[in-house]
N, CA, C and O atoms as a GROMACS GRO file, in nm:
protein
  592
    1UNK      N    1   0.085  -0.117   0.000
    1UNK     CA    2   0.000   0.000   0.000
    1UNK      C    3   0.089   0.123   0.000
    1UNK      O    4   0.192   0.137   0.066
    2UNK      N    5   0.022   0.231  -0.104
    2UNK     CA    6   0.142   0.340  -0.080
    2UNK      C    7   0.053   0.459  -0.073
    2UNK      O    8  -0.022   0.463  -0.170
    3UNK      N    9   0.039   0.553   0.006
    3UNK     CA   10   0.007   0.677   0.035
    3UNK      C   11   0.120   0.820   0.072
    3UNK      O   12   0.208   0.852   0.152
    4UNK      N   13   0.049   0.869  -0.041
    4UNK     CA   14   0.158   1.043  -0.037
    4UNK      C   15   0.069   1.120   0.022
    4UNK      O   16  -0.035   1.143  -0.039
    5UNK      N   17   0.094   1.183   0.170
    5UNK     CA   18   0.047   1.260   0.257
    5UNK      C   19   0.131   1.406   0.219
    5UNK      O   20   0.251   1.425   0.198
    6UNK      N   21   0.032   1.485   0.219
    6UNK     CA   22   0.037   1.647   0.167
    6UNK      C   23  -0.035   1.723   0.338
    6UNK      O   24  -0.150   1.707   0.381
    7UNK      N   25   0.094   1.813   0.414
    7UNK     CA   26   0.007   1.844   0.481
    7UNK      C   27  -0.046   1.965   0.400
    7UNK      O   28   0.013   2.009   0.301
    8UNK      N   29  -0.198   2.031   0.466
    8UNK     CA   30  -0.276   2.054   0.396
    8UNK      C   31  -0.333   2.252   0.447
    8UNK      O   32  -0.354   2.278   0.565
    9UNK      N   33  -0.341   2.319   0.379
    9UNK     CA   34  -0.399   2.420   0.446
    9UNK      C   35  -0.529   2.373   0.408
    9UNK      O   36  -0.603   2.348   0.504
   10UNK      N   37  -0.577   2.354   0.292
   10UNK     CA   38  -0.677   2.344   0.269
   10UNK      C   39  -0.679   2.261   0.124
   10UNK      O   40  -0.581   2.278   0.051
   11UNK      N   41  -0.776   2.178   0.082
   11UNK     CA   42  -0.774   2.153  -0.069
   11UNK      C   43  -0.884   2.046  -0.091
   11UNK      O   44  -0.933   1.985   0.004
   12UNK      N   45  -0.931   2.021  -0.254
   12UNK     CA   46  -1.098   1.983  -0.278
   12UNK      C   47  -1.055   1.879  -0.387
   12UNK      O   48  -0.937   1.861  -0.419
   13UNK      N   49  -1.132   1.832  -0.425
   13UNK     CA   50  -1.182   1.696  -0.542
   13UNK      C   51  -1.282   1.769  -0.604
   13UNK      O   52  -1.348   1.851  -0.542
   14UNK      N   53  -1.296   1.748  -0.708
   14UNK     CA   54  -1.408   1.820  -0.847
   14UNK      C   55  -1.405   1.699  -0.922
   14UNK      O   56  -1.303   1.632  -0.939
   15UNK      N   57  -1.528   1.667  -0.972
   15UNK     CA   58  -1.573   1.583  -1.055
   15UNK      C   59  -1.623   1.625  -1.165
   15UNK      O   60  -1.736   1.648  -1.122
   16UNK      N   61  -1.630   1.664  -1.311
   16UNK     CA   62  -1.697   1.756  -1.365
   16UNK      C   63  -1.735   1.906  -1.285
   16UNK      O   64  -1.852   1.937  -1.262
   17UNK      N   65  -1.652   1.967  -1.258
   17UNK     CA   66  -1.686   2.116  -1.137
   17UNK      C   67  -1.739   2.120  -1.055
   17UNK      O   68  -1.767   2.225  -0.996
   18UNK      N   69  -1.785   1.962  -1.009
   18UNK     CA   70  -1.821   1.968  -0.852
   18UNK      C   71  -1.781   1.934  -0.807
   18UNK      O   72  -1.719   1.829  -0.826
   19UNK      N   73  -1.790   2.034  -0.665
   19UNK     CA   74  -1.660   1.997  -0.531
   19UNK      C   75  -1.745   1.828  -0.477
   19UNK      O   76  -1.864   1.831  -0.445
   20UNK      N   77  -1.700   1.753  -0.475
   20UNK     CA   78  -1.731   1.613  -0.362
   20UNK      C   79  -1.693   1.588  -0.245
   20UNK      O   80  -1.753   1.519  -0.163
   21UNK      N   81  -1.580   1.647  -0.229
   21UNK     CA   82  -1.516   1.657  -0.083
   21UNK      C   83  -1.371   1.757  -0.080
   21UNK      O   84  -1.275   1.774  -0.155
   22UNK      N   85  -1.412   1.810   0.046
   22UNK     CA   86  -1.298   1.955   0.082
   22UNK      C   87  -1.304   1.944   0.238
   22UNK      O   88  -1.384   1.904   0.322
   23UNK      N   89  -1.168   2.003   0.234
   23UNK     CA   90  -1.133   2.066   0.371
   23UNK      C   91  -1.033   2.115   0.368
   23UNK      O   92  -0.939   2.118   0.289
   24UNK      N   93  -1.077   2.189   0.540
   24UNK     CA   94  -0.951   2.312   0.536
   24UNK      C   95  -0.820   2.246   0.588
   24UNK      O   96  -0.738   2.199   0.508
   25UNK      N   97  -0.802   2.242   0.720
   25UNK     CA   98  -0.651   2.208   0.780
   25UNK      C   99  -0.613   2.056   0.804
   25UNK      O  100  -0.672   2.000   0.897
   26UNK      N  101  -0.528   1.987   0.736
   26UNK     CA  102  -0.536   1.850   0.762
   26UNK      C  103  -0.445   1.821   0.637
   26UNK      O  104  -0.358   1.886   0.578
   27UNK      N  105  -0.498   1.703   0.622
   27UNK     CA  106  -0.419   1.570   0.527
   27UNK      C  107  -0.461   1.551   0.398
   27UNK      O  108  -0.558   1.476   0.392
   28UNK      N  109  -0.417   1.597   0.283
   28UNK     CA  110  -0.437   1.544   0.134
   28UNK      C  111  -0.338   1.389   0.150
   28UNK      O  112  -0.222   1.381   0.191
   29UNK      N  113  -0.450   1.252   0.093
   29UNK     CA  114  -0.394   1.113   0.053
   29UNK      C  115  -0.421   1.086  -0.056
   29UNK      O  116  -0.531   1.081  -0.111
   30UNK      N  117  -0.347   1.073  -0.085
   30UNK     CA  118  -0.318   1.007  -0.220
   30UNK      C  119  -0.286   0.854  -0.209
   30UNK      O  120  -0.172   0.809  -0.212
   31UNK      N  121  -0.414   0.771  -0.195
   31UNK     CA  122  -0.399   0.630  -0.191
   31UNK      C  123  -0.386   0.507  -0.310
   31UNK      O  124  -0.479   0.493  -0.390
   32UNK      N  125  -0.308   0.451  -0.314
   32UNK     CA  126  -0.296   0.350  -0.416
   32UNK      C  127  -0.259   0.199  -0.341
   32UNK      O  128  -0.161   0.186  -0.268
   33UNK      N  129  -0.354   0.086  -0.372
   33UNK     CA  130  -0.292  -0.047  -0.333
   33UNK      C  131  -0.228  -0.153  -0.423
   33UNK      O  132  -0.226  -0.148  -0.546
   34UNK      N  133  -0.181  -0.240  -0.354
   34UNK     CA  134  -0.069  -0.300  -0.437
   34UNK      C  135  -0.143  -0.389  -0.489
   34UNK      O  136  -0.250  -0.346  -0.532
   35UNK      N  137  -0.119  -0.536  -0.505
   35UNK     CA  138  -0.166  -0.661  -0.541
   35UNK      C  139  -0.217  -0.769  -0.379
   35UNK      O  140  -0.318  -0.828  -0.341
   36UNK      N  141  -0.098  -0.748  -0.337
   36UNK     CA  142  -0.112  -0.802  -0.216
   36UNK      C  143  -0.160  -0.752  -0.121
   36UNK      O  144  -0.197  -0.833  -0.036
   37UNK      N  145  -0.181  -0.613  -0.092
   37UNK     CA  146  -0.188  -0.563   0.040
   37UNK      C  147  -0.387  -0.635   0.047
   37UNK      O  148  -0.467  -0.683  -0.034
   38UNK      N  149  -0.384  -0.587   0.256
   38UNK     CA  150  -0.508  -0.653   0.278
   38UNK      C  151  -0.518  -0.530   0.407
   38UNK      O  152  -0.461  -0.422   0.422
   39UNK      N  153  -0.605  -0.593   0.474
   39UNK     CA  154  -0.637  -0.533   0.598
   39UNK      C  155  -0.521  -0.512   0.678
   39UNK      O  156  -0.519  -0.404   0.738
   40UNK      N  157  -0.395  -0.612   0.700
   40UNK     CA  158  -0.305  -0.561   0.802
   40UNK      C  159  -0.232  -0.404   0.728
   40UNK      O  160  -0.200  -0.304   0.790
   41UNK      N  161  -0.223  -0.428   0.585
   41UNK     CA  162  -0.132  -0.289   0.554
   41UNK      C  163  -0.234  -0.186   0.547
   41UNK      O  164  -0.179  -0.090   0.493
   42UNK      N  165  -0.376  -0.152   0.578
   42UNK     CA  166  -0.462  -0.058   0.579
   42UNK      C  167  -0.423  -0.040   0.695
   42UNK      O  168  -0.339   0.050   0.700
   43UNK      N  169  -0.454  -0.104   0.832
   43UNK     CA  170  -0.454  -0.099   0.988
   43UNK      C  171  -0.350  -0.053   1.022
   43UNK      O  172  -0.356   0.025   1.118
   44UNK      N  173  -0.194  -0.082   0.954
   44UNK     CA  174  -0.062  -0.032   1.005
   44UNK      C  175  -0.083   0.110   0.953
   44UNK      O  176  -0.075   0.204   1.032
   45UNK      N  177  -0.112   0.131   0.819
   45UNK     CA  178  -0.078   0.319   0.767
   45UNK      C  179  -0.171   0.387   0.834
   45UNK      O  180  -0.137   0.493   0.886
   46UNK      N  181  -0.323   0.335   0.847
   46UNK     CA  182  -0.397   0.502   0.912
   46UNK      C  183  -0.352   0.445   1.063
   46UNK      O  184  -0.391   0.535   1.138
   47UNK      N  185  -0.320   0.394   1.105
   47UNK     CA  186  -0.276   0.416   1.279
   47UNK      C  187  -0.180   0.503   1.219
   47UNK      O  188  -0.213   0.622   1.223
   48UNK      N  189  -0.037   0.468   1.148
   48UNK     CA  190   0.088   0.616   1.162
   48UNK      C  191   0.033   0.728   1.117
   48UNK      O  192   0.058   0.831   1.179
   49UNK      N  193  -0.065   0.732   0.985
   49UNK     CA  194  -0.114   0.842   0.995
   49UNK      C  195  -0.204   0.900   1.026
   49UNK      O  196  -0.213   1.003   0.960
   50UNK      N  197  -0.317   0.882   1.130
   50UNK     CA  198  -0.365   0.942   1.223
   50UNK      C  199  -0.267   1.051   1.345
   50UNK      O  200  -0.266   1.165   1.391
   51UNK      N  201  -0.193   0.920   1.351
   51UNK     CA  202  -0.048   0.944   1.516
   51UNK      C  203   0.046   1.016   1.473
   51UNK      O  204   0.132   1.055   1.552
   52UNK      N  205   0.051   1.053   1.321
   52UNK     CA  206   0.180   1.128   1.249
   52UNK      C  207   0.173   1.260   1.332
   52UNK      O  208   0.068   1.321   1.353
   53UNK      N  209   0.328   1.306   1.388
   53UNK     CA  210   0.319   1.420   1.417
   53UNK      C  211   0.378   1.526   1.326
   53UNK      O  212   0.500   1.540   1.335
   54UNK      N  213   0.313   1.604   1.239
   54UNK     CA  214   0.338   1.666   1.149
   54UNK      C  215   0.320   1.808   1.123
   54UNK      O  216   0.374   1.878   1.038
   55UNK      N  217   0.211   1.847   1.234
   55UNK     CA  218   0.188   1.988   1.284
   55UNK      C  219   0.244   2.049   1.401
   55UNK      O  220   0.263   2.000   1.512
   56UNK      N  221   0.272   2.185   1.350
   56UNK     CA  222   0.385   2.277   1.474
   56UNK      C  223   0.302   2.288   1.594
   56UNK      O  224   0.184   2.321   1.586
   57UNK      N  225   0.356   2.264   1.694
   57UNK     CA  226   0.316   2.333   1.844
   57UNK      C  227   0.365   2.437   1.886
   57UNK      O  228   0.472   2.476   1.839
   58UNK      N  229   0.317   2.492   1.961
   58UNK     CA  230   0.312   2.633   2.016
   58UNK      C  231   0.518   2.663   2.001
   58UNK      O  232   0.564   2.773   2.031
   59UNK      N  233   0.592   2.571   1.963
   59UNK     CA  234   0.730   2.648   1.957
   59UNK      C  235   0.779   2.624   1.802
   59UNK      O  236   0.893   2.632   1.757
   60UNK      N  237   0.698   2.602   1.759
   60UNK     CA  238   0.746   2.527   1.584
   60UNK      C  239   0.764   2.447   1.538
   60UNK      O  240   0.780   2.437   1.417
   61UNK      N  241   0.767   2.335   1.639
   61UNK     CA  242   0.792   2.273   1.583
   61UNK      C  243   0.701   2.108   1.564
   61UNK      O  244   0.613   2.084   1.647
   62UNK      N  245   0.724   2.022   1.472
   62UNK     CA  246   0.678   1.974   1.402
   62UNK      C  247   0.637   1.840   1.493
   62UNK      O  248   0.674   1.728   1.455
   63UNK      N  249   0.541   1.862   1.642
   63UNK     CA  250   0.518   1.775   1.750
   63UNK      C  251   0.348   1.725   1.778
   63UNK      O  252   0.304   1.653   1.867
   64UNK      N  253   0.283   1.791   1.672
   64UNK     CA  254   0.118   1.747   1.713
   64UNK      C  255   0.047   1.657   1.579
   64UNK      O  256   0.058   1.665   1.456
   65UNK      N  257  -0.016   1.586   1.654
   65UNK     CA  258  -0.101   1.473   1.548
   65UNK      C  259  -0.216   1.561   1.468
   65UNK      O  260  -0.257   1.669   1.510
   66UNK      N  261  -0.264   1.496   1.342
   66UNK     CA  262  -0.394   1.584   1.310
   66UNK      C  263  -0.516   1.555   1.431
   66UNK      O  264  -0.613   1.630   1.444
   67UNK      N  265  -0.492   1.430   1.519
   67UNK     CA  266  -0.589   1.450   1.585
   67UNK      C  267  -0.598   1.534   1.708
   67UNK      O  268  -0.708   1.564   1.755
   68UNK      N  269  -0.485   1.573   1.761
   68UNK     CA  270  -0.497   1.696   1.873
   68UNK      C  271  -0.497   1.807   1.735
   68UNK      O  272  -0.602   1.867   1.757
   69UNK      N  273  -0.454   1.852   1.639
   69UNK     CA  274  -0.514   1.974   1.585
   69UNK      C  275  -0.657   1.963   1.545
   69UNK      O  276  -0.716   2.060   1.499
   70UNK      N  277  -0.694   1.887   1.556
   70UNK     CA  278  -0.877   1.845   1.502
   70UNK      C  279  -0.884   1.912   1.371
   70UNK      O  280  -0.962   2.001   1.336
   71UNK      N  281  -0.756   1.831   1.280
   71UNK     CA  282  -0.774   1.847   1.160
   71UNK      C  283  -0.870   1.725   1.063
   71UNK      O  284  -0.918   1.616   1.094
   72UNK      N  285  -0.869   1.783   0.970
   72UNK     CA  286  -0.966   1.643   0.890
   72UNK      C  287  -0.850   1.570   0.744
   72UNK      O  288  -0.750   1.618   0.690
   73UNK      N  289  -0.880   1.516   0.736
   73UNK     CA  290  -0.856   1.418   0.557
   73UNK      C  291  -0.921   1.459   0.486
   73UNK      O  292  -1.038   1.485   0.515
   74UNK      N  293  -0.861   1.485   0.343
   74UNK     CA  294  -0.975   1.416   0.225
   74UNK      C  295  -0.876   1.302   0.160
   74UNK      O  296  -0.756   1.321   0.140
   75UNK      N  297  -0.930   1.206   0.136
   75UNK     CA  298  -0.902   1.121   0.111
   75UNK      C  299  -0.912   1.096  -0.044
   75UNK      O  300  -1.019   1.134  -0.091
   76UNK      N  301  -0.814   1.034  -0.143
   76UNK     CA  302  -0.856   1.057  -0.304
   76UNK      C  303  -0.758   0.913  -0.388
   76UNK      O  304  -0.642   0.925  -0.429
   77UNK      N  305  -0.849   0.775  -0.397
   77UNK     CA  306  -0.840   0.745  -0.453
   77UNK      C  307  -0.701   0.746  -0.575
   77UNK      O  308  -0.702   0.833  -0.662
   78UNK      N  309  -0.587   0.643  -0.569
   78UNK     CA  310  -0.493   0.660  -0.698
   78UNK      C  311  -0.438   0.560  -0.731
   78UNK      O  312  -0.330   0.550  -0.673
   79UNK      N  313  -0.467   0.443  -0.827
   79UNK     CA  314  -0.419   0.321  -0.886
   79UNK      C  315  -0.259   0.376  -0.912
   79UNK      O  316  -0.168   0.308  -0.866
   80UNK      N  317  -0.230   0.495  -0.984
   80UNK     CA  318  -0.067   0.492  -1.062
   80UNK      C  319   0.000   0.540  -0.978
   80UNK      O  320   0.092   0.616  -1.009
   81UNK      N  321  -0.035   0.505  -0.828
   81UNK     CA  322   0.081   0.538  -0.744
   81UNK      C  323   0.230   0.390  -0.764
   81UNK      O  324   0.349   0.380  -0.734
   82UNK      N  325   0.114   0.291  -0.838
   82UNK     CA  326   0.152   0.139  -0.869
   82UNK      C  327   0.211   0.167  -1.015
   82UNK      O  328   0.166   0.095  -1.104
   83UNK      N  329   0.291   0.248  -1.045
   83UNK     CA  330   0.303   0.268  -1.188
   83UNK      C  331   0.415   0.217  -1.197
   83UNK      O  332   0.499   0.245  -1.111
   84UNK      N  333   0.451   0.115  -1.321
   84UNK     CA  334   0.567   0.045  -1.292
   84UNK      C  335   0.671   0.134  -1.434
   84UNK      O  336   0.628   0.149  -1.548
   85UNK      N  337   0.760   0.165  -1.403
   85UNK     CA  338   0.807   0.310  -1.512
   85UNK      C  339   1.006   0.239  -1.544
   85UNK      O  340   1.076   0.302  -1.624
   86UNK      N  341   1.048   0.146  -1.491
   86UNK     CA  342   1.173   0.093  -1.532
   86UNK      C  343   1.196   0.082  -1.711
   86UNK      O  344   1.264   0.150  -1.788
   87UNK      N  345   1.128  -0.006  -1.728
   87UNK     CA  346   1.081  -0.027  -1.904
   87UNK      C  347   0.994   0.107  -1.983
   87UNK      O  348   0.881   0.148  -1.960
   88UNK      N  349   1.083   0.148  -2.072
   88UNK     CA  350   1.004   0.197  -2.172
   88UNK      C  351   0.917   0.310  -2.159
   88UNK      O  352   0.882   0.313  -2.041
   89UNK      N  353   0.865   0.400  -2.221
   89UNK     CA  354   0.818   0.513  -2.180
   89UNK      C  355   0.659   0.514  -2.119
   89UNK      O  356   0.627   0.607  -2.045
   90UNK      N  357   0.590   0.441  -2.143
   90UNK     CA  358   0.440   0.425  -2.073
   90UNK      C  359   0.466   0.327  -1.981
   90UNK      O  360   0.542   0.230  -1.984
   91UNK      N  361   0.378   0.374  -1.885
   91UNK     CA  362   0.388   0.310  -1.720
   91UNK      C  363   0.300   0.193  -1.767
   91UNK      O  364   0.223   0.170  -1.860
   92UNK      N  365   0.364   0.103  -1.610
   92UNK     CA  366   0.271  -0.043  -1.671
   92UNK      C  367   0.200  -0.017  -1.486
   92UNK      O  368   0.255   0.039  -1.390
   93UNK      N  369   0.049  -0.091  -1.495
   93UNK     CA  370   0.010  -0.062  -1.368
   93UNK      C  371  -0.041  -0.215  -1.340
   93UNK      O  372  -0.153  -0.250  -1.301
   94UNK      N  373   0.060  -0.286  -1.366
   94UNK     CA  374   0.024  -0.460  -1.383
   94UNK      C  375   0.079  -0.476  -1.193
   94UNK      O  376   0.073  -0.598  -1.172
   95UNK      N  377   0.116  -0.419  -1.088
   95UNK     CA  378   0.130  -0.430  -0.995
   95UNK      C  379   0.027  -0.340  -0.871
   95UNK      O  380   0.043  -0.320  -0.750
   96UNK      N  381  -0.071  -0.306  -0.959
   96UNK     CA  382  -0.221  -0.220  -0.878
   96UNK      C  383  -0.276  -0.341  -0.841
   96UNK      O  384  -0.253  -0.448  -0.898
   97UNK      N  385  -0.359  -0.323  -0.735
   97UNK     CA  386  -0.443  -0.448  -0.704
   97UNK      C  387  -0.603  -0.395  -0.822
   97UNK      O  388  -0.656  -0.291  -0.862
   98UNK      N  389  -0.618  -0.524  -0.834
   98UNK     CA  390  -0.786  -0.523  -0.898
   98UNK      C  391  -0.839  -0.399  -0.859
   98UNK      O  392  -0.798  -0.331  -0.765
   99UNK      N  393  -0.940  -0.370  -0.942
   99UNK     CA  394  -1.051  -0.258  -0.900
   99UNK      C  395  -1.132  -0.263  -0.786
   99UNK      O  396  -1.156  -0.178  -0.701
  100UNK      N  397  -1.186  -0.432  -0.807
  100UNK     CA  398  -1.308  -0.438  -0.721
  100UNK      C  399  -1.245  -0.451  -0.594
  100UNK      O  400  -1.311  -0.384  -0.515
  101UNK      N  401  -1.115  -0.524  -0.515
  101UNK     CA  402  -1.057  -0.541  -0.455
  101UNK      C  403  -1.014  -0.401  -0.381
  101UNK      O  404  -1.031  -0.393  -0.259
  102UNK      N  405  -0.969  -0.311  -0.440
  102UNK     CA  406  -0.940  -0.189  -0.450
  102UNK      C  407  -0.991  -0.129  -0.372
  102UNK      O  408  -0.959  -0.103  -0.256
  103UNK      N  409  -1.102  -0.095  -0.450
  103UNK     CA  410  -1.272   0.001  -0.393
  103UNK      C  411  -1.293  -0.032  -0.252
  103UNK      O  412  -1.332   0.041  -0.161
  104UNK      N  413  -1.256  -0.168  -0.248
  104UNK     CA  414  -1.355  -0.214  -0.111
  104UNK      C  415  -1.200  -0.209   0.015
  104UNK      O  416  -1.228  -0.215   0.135
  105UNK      N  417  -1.060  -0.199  -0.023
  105UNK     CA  418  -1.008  -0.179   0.031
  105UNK      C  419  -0.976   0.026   0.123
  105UNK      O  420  -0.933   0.070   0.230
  106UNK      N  421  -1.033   0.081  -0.010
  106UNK     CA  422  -1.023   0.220  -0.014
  106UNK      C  423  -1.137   0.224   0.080
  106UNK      O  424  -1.104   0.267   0.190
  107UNK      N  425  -1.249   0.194   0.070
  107UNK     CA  426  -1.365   0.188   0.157
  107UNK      C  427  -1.279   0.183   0.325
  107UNK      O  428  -1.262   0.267   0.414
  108UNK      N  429  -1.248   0.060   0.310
  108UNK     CA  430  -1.216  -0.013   0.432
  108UNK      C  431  -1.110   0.150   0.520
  108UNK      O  432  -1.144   0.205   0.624
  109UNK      N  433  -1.001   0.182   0.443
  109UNK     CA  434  -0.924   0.243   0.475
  109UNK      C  435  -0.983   0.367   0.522
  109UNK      O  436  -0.942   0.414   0.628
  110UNK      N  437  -1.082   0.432   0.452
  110UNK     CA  438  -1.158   0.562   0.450
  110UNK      C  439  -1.221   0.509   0.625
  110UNK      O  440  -1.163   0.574   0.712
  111UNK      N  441  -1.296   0.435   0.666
  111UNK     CA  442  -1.358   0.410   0.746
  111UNK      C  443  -1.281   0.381   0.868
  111UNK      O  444  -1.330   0.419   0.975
  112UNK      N  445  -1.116   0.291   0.868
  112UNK     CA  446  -1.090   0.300   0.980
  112UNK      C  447  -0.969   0.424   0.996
  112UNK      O  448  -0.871   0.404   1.068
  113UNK      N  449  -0.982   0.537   0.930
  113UNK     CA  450  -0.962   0.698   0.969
  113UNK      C  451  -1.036   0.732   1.013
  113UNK      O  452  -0.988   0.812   1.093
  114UNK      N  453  -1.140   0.731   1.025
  114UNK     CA  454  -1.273   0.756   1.052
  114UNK      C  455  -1.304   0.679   1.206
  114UNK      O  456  -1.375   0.732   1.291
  115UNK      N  457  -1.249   0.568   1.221
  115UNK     CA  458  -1.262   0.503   1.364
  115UNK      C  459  -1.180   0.557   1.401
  115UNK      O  460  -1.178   0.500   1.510
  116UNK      N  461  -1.048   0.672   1.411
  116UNK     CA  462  -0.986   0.724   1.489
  116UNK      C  463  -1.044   0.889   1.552
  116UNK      O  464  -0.988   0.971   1.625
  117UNK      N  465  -1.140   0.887   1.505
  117UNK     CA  466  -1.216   1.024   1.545
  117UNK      C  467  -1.206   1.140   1.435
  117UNK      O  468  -1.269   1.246   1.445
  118UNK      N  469  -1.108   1.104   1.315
  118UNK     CA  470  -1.100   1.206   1.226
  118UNK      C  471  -1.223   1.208   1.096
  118UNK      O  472  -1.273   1.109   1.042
  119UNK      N  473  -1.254   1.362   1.065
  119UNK     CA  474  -1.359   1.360   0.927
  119UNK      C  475  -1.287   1.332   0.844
  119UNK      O  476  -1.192   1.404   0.812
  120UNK      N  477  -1.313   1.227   0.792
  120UNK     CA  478  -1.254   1.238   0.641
  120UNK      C  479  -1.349   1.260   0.491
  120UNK      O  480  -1.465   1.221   0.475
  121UNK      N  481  -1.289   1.312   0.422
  121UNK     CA  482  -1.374   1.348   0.309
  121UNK      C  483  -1.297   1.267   0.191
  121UNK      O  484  -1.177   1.240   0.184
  122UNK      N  485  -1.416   1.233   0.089
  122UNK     CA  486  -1.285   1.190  -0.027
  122UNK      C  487  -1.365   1.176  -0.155
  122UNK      O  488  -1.485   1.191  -0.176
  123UNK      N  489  -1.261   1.141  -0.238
  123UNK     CA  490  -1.362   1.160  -0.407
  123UNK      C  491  -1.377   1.047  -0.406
  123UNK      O  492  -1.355   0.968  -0.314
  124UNK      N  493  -1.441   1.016  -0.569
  124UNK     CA  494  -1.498   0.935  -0.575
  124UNK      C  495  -1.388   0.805  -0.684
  124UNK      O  496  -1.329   0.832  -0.788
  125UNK      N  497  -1.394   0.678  -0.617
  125UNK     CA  498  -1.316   0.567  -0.652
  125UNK      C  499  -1.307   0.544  -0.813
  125UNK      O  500  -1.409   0.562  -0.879
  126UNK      N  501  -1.223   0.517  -0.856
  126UNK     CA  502  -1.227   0.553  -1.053
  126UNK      C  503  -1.292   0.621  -1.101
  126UNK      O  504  -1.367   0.577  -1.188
  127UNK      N  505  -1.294   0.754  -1.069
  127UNK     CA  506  -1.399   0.862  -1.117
  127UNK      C  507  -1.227   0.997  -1.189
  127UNK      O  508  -1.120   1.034  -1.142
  128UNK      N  509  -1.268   1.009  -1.256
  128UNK     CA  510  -1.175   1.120  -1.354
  128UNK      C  511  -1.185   1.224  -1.275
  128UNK      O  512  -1.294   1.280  -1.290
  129UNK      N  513  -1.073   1.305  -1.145
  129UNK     CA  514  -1.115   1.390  -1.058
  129UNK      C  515  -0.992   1.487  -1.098
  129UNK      O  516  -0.889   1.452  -1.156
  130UNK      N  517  -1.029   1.631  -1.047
  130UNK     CA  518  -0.931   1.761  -1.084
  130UNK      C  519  -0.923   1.784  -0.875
  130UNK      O  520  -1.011   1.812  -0.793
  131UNK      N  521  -0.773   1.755  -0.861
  131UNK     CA  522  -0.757   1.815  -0.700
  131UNK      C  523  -0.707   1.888  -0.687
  131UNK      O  524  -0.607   1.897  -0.758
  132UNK      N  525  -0.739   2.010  -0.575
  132UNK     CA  526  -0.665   2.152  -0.596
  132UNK      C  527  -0.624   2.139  -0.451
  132UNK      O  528  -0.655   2.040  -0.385
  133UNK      N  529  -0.556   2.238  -0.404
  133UNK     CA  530  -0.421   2.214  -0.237
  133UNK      C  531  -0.361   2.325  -0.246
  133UNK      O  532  -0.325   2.374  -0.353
  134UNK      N  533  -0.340   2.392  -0.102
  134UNK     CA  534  -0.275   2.493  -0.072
  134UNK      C  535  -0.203   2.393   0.046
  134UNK      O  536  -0.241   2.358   0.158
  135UNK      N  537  -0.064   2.361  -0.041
  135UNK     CA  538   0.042   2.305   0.046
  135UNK      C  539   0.076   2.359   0.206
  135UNK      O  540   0.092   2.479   0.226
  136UNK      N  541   0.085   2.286   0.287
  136UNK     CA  542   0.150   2.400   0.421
  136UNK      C  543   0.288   2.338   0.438
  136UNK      O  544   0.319   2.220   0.449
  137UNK      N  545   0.351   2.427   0.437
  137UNK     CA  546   0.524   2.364   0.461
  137UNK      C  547   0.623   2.415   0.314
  137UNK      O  548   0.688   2.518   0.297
  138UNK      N  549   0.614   2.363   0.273
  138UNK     CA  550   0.528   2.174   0.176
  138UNK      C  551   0.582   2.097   0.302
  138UNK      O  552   0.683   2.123   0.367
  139UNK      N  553   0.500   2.005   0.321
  139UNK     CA  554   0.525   1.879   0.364
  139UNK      C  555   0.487   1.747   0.269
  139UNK      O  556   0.374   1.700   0.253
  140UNK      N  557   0.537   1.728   0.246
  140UNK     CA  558   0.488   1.574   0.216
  140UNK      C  559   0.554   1.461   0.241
  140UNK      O  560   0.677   1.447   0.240
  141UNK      N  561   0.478   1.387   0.262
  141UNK     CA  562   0.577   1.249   0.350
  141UNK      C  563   0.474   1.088   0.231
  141UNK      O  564   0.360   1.089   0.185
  142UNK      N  565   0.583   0.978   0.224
  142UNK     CA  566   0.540   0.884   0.121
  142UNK      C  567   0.547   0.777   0.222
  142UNK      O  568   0.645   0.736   0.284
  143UNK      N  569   0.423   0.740   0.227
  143UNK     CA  570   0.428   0.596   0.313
  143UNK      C  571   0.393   0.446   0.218
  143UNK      O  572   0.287   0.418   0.162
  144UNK      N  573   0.531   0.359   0.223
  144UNK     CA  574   0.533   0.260   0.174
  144UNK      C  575   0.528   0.157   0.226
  144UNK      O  576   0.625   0.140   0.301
  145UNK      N  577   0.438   0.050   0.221
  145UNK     CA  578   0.429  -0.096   0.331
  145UNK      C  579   0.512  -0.174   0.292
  145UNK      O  580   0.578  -0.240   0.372
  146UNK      N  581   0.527  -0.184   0.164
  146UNK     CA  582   0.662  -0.277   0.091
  146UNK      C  583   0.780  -0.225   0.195
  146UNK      O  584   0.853  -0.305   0.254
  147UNK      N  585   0.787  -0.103   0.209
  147UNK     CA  586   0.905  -0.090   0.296
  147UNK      C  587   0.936  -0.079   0.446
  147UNK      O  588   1.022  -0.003   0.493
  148UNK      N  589   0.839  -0.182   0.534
  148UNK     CA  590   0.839  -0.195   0.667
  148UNK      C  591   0.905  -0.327   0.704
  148UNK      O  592   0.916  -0.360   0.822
   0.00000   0.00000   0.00000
């Protein structure tokens, strides 16, 4: 499972020009699963990133979870995080897990963020989406399960 966490001032999902999900202070994900991953590599990433401390405290520095800032997620769906790019100039995405597999894993994942007390918002699963973000930092941090 691989997720690119954007911390977030604020940023939305548009589907054809409609917003589907936004928020202000928190976490842009960018989720993609592998072939293999299951429930244990959903359960290991939103526990670190719930617990990620990635927001400044009162001295700057980079010591509070989104859940003491009572920030939110949007959460957004991404198969070509699996993009296999060694060979040749078009990506091969022969290492994404299935769709249907997918969906119901993205589900799964959306929901236990959601059992940690955080809102999460998110687009919609193989839907052609435009995401917009007002970076804070930049931060971004890449969480890989292959690499635990």
């Amino acid at each position: 499972m691989r997720v690119v966490l954007q911390r977030v001032k604020s940023a939305k999902v548009e589907i054809d020009k409609e917003i589907v999900g936004e928020i202000n202070k928190g976490f842009l994900l960018l989720v993609g699963f592998g072939k293999n991953d299951s429930t244990k590599q959903i359960d290991y990433l939103a526990r670190k990133i719930v617990n990620a401390r990635l927001f400044n405290d009162e001295n700057g520095k980079m010591n509070l979870s989104i859940k003491e800032i009572e920030g939110k997620i949007l959460s957004v769906s991404q198969f070509t995080l699996y993009a296999a790019t060694k060979k040749g100039n078009r990506p091969n995405f022969m290492l994404a897990q299935e769709p249907e597999i997918a969906k119901e894993n993205y589900r799964y994942f959306n929901n236990k963020l959601q059992s940690f007390g955080i809102e999460v918002e998110t687009g919609k699963f193989g839907a052609d989406m435009q995401v917009s973000l007002i970076n804070d930092g930049p931060v971004t941090i890449i969480y890989d399960t292959d690499e635990i």
